[in-house]
N, C-alpha and C positions, 0 to 999 in steps of 0.2 A: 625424107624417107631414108630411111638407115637398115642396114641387113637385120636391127632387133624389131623394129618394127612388127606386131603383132606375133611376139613371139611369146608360151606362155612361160611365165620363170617361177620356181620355187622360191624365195630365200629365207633360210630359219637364223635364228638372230637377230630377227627383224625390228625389233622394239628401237633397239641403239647402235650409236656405233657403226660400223665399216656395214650392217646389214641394213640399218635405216639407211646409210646414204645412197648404197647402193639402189634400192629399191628408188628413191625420190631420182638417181641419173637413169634409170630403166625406162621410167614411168615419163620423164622428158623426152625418149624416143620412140616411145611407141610402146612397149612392151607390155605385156595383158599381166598383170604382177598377182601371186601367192603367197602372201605374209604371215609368215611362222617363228610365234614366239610365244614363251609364257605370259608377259604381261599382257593382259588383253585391254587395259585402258591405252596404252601406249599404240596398239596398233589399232585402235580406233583412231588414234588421234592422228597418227600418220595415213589411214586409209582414206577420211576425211580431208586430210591436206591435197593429198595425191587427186582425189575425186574434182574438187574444186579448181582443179588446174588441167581439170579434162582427162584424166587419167583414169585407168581402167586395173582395178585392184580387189583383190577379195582377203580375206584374212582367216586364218583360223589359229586357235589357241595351240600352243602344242611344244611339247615337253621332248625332245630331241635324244630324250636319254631312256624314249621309253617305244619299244618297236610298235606296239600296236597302234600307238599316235601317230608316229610315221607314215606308218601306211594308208592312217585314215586320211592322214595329209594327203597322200598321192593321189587316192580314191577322189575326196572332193576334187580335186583339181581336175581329174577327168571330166569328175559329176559335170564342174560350171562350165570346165573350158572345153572339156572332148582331145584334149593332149598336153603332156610335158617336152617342153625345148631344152629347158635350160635348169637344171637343177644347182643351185647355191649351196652348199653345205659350209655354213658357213658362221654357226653357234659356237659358242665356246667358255671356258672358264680356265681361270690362271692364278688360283690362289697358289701362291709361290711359298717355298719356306725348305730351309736343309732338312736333307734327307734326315739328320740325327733327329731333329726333334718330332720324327714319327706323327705326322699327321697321317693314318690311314684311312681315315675318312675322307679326308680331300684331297688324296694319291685315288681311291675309287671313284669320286666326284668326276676328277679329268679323266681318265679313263671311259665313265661311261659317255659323258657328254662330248669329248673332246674326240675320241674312237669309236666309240661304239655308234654315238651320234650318228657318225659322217659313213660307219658301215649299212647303219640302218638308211637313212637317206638314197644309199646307191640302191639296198636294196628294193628301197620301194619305188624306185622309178628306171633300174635297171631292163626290168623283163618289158616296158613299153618299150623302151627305146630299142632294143631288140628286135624287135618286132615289126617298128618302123625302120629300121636298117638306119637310124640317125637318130643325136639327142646330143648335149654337153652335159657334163657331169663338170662343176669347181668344187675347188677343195680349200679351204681357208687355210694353211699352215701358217707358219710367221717363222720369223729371222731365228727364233730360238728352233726351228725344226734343221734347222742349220749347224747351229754352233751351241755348245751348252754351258751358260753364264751360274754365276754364284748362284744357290736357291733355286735356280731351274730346271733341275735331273730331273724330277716327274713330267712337268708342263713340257720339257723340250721333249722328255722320249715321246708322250703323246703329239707330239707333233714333227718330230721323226719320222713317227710312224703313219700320218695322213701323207707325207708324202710318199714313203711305202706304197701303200695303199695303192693311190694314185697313179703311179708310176707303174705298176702292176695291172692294175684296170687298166693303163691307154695297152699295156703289150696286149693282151684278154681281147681286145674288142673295138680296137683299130679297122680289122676287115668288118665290122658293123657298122661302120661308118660314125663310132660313136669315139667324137672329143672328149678331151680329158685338159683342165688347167688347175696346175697349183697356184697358188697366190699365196706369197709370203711376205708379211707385210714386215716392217722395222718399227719406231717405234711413233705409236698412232694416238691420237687424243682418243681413249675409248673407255669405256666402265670397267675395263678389264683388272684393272688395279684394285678395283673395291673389294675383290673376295680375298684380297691378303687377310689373314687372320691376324698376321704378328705387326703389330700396331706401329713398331718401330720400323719395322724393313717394310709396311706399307708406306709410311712418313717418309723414305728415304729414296724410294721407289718414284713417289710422285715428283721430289723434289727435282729427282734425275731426269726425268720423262720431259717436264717440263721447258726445260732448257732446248729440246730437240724435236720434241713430237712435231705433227705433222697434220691434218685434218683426215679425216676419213672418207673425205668427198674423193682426196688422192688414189687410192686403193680399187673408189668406185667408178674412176674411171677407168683403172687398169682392167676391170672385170666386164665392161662395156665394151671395151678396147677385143678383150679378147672371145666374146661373142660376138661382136657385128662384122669378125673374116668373114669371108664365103667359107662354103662347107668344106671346101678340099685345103682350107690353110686350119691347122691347131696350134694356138698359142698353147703351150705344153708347161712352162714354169715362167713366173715371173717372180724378182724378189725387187721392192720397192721401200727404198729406204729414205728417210730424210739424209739429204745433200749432208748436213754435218753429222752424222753419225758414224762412228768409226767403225766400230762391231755390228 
């Protein structure tokens, strides 16, 4: 019996990556899980893992960059569970590439999904938790919301700026009794690499990664770690890097 223990969690991202793991270490403690992603074969296929191991999960398709899906998120979740604890924001996209060669379509991409996302998110599960005078709100940032590497200027300011965000919400609604944690991760075996467009700096990109990454199960349990406090402790920022990564 652990403080997550029948608590109900969002997490969007859920398909792959730092949100699939997370959801599988939730779902080991108890936790009544909300799986939000686009690919909807992937979160059958995880809902179905999670169910047979005695877990308690529901899922809905859902596009993070689009607000009325948001919302609809939060609605069902009331609908099946009757409350949100613990909201994940935790979707994201990182096609990387210098500012000179002007991709503004995928400078819009991060922005809606990687910002706008994680605005939308707060706001559809902010006014319950209000309400209930308690709730956690996470914020996925990463190492680049830190520090701004070659190709990174768009992806880091969007992730800058969730820690903004973030940091802003815990001053807002501390006396609500409403947690706030950043999670910055360093760098994580994840799909994140696939929306590079430039074939060469994707190629160069993985090769680097490779060398250092880390599992995603890492992250998912700094995000367990920082729900199962009691209510009056808020893990507020963690940054979790693999041991030999320098930057």
């Amino acid at each position: 019996m652990t403080n997550i223990q029948d608590k109900v969690v969002i997490i969007t991202g859920a398909s792959s990556g730092i949100g699939e793991a997370t959801a599988r270490e939730l779902a080991s403690k108890g936790a009544k899980l909300v799986l939000a992603a686009r690919r909807e074969e992937r979160l059958k296929k995880l809902q179905e893992e999670i169910q047979n191991k005695g877990g308690q999960v529901i899922y809905k398709v859902t596009d993070v960059a689009s607000q009325e899906q948001v919302e609809e998120l939060a609605k069902y979740t009331l609908k099946e569970y009757g409350k949100i604890d613990v909201m994940v924001n935790n979707a994201g996209v990182m096609p990387l590439s210098p500012i000179s060669q002007l991709k503004i379509k995928e400078w819009d991409t991060m922005i809606d999904v990687n910002i706008k996302g994680v605005l939308y998110g707060i706001a559809a599960v902010l006014p319950f938790m209000r309400e209930r005078k308690e709730g956690h709100i996470i914020n996925v940032s990463s190492i680049a919301g830190h520090l701004v590497f070659p190709a990174s200027s768009v992806y880091s300011g969007t992730k800058f700026a969730v820690r903004a965000i973030t940091e802003g919400l815990r001053r807002e609604e501390y006396s609500n009794n409403i947690r706030t944690t950043i999670i910055s991760p360093g760098t994580i075996d994840t799909e994140l690499l696939d929306a590079i467009s430039d074939l060469e700096l994707k190629a160069a990109s993985v090769e680097a990664n490779k060398k250092v990454q880390i599992e995603p199960a890492s992250i998912a349990r700094a995000i367990a770690f920082a729900i199962e406090q009691p209510s009056d402790v808020a893990i507020n920022e963690m940054i979790i890097r693999p041991t030999i990564q320098e930057l």
